[in-house]
Structure formats: C-alpha cells, structure tokens
N, C-alpha and C positions, 0 to 999 in steps of 0.2 A: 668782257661785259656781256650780259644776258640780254636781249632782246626780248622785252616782256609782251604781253599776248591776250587779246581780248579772251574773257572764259566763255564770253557767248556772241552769239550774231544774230541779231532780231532780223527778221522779213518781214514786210507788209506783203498782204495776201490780198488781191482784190477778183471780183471776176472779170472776167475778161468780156469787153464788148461784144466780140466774134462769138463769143460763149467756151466754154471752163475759166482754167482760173490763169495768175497771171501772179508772177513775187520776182520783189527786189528789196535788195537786201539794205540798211541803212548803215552810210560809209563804207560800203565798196561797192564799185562795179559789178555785180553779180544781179543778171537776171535771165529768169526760165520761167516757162508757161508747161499746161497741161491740161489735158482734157478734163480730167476730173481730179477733187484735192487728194485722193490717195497718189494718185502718177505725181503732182504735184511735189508732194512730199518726199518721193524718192526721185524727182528731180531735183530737188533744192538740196538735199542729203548728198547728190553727185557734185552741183556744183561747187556748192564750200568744197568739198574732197579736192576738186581739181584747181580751185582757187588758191590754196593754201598750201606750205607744205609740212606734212607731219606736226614735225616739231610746234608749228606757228600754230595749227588748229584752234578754233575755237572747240569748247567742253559740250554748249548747249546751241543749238539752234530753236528760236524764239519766233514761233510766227505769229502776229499781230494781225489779225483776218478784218478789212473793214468792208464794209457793207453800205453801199448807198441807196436808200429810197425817196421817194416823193411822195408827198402829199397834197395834198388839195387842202386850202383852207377855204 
C-alpha cells in the first residue's frame, strides 16, 4: 500500500518581535526564523528538506505572510 502525501506545505510567515522574520509551518512541527525573508526562504526550503524524506516531500511550499498593525481610532 502507498502511503499518500501532501503536494504542498503552507507556512505562516510573520515578523519577528526581536526583528526579521519568523515561519511555522501548519501540521507539522516545523519551525525557523531569519534575518531577512530572502534567508527565510532558504531556511524554510531546508527545513521541509530535512523534515521529510524524499519520497514523502511535499511538491510546493506555500507561504501565507501575515502582517499585524494598529490603529488608532
């Protein structure tokens, strides 16, 4: 029997208090930070790599970037 396989893994992308940025991934364990979203990006790129193996891979990595501000009303 085949053991079927997400074709993608969405990340929430947020920044990070301390400052850069900051992803975890939704339904697994998986999370890395980075100075700025390019490092980001080939952090989150490694870690699915080292979370998975081959075979199980997800096809797409989906980052969902949220943004919080305030306002004054």
């Amino acid at each position: 029997m085949t053991k079927s396989r997400d074709t993608e893994i969405i990340f929430i992308v947020e920044e990070s208090p301390e400052g850069g940025y900051e992803a975890r991934a939704l339904n697994y364990s998986i999370f890395t930070e980075a100075d700025t979203f390019e490092e980001l990006k080939g952090m989150i790129h490694d870690a699915v790599s080292c979370h998975f193996k081959t075979e199980d891979r997800p096809h797409l990595i989906r980052l969902h970037q949220v943004k919080e501000e305030l306002m004054a009303v």
